[in-house]
N, C-alpha and C positions, 0 to 999 in steps of 0.2 A: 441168110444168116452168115455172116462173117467166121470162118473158122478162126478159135483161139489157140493160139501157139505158147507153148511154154514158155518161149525166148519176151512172148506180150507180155504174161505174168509173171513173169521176173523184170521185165522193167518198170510195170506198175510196183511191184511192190520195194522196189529200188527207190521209187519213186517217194509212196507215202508209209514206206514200213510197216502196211498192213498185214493180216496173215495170208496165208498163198490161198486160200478157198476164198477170202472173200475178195483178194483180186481178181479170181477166176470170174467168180458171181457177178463184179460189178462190168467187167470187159462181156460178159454174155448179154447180160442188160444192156448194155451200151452197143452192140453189135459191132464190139473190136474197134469202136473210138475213145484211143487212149484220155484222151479229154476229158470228155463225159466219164467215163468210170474213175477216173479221180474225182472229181467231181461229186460222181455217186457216193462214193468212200467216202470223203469227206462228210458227207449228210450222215451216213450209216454211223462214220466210226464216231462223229462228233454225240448222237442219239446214247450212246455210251456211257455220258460223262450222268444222265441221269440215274442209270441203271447203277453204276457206282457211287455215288454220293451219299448211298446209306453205309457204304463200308467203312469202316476205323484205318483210320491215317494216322501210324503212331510210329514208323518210321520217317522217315527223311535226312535234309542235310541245315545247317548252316553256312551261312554265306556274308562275307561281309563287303564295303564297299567303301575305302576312304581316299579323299584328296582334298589333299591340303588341310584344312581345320574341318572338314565336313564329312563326315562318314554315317555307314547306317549297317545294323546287322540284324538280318531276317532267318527264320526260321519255316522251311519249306516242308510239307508232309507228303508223303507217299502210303502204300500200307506193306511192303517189304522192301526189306535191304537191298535186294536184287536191283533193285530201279535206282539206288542212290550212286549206281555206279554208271545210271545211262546219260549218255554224254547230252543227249536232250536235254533231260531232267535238270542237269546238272548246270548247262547252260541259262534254263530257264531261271535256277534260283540267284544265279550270278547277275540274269538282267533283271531281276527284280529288286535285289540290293543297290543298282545303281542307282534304278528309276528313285528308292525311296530315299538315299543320298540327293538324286537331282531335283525332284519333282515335290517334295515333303508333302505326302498325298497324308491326310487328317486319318485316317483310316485304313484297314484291309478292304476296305468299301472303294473307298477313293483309288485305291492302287489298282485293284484291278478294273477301275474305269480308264486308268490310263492307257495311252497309244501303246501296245508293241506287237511288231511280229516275229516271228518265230516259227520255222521249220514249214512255213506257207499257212502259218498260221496268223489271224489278225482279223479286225486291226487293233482289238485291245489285249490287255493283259487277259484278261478273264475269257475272252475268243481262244487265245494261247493254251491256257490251261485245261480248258477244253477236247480244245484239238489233241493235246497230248496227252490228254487221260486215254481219247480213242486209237491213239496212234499205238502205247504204251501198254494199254490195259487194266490201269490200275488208276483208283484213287488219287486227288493229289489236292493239297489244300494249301494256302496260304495263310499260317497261325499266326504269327505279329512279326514285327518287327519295332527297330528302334533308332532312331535317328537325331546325331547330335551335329548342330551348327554353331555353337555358341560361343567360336573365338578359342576356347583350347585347342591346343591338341593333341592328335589322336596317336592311339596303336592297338593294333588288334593281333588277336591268335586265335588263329584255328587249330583245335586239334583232331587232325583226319577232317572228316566233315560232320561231326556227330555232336561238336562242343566249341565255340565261340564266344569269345571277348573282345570288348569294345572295351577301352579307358579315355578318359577324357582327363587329361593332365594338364600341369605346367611347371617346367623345368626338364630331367635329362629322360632324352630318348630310353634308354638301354632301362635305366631303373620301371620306365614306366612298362614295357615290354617286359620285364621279370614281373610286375605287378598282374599283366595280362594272364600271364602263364599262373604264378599262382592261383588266380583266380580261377583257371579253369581245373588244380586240383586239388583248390581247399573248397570251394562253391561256397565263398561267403554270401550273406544273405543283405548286408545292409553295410556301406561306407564306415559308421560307427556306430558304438552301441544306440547313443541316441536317434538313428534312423533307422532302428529294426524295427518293423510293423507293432502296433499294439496285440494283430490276430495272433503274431506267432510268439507274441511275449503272455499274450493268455494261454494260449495251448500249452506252452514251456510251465506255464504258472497251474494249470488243471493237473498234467501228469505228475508234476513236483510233489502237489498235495493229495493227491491220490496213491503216491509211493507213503508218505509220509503217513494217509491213513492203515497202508496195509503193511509198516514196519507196528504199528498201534496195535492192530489186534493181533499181529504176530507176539508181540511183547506179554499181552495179557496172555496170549493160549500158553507161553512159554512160566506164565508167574513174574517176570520182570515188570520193573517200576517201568510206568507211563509217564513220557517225556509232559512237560506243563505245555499250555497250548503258546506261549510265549517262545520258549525253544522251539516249539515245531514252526511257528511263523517266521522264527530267521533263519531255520535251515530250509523252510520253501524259499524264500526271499534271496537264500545263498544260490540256489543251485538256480535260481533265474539270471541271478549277477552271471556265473559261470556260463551259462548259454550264452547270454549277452556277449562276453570276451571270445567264445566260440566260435559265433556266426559273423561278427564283425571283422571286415579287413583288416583294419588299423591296428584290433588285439593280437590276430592271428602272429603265430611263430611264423616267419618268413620261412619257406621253403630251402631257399637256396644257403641259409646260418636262421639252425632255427635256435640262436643263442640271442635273437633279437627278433622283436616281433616287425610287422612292414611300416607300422609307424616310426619306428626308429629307423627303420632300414631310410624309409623316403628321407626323414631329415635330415640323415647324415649324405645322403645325394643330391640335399635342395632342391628338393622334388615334393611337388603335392598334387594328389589327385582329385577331381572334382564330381568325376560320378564314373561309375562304370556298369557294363549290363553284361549279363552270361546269361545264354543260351545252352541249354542240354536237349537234346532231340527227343521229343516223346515223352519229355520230363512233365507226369502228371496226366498223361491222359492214359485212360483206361486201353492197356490192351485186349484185345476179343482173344480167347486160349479154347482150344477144344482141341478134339478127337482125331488128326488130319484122316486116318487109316480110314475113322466111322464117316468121316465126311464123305470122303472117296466111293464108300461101300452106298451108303446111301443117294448120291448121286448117280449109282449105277444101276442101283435097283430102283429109282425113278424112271431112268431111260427105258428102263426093258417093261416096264409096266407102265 
């Protein structure tokens, strides 16, 4: 049996950024061939990526990727903040906004059948993400992304890595780049009123008439006259128009003179945009919230019994 040296297990884990016990474990198994115990890691820490794949990935970063008229911004999950700062991670969501700019994979399906390696990991996308849940620790999932080739062009804004904008313009760089930025702190919903979804134009239209029932029985508990159901139908009807001007870019007050909304703003820069996509990280999916102190406590008193 090959004695293992400290100086072994510090280059193994130099190596694949394992933890130090189980580079000990994998050089003991392998009897001190550095090969093989990477090797072995690899099998172990990749075995990982199942054990994690029931945990909620509601952190992560955005990432975009443009050249020339063709760009794509992707949305990469982890399940803490702590990892969106790992230079790995961070690379990986960077070469997956290329591949979906170069490769226009129909899917999260198709993306990660495509070729990449990464950190000795491969040879596909989904072998990568793998490898680096085991290398890493932690969950990590590929949520959507979005990719435009259509002859405009682009400009994008990240803000930090947490909020990403894609615009697809044509006319002046600069305006469309204030349009980016906007975009990431008004979080319009739809280009113009007319392309806001009909789900969130019913939902806007439920709570409207649901305020409007409980100004009604307010009114009666109070003795006041009850509006006729004709008034109540164009003040639900108002306050849809108003959502409408709200969620829509083109309504919205420009940011930077909000004495003009962005559709004047663009006109008066000969500027129009043709579609744009925001990205918020975690935006919508359920985070898991508990106890972290009970968690601890009860993992402890698992071990001991």
């Amino acid at each position: 049996m090959a004695a293992i040296t400290a100086s072994m297990v510090g280059a193994l884990r130099a190596k694949t950024d394992a933890p130090m016990m189980e580079c000990k474990k994998a050089l003991t198994e392998a009897d001190g061939d550095m090969d093989k115990a990477e090797e072995l890691l690899r099998v172990k820490l990749g075995s990982k990526a199942g054990k994690a794949a029931s945990r909620i990935a509601a952190e992560g970063v955005v990432a975009a990727s443009v050249e020339g008229t063709t760009g794509a911004l992707i949305e990469v999950n982890c399940e803490t903040d702590f990892v969106t700062k790992n230079d790995s991670f961070l690379a990986f969501a960077k070469a997956l906004a290329g591949l979906v700019a170069a490769k226009n994979p129909a899917d999260v399906a198709a993306l990660a059948a495509l070729p990449l390696g990464q950190d000795g990991f491969g040879p596909t996308v989904e072998d990568v993400r793998k490898g680096l849940i085991g290398k890493i620790g932690e969950n990590m999932s590929i949520r959507r992304f979005q990719r435009y080739a259509g002859g405009g062009k682009l400009a994008s804004y990240l803000h930090g890595t947490r909020i990403g904008v894609l615009v697809e313009f044509e006319g002046d760089e600069t305006a469309a780049k204030d349009v980016a930025m906007h975009v990431a702190a008004m979080k319009p919903k739809a280009l113009t009123t007319a392309d806001v979804s009909e789900s969130l134009i019913a939902a806007e239209r439920s709570v409207a008439t649901l305020r409007a029932a409980e100004d009604a029985e307010k009114a009666k508990a109070e003795g006041k006259a009850v509006q006729s159901p004709e008034i109540v139908a164009r003040r639900i009807e108002g306050s849809v128009a108003k959502f409408l001007k709200e969620v829509s870019l083109h309504n919205q007050a420009f940011v930077k003179n909000d004495k003009q909304t962005v559709e004047q703003m663009l006109k008066e820069k000969s500027t129009r945009v043709h579609a744009f996509t925001l990205y918020v990280v975690g935006e919508g999916i359920e985070k898991k919230t508990g106890d972290f102190a009970a968690e601890v406590a009860a993992q402890v008193a698992a071990a001991k019994g």
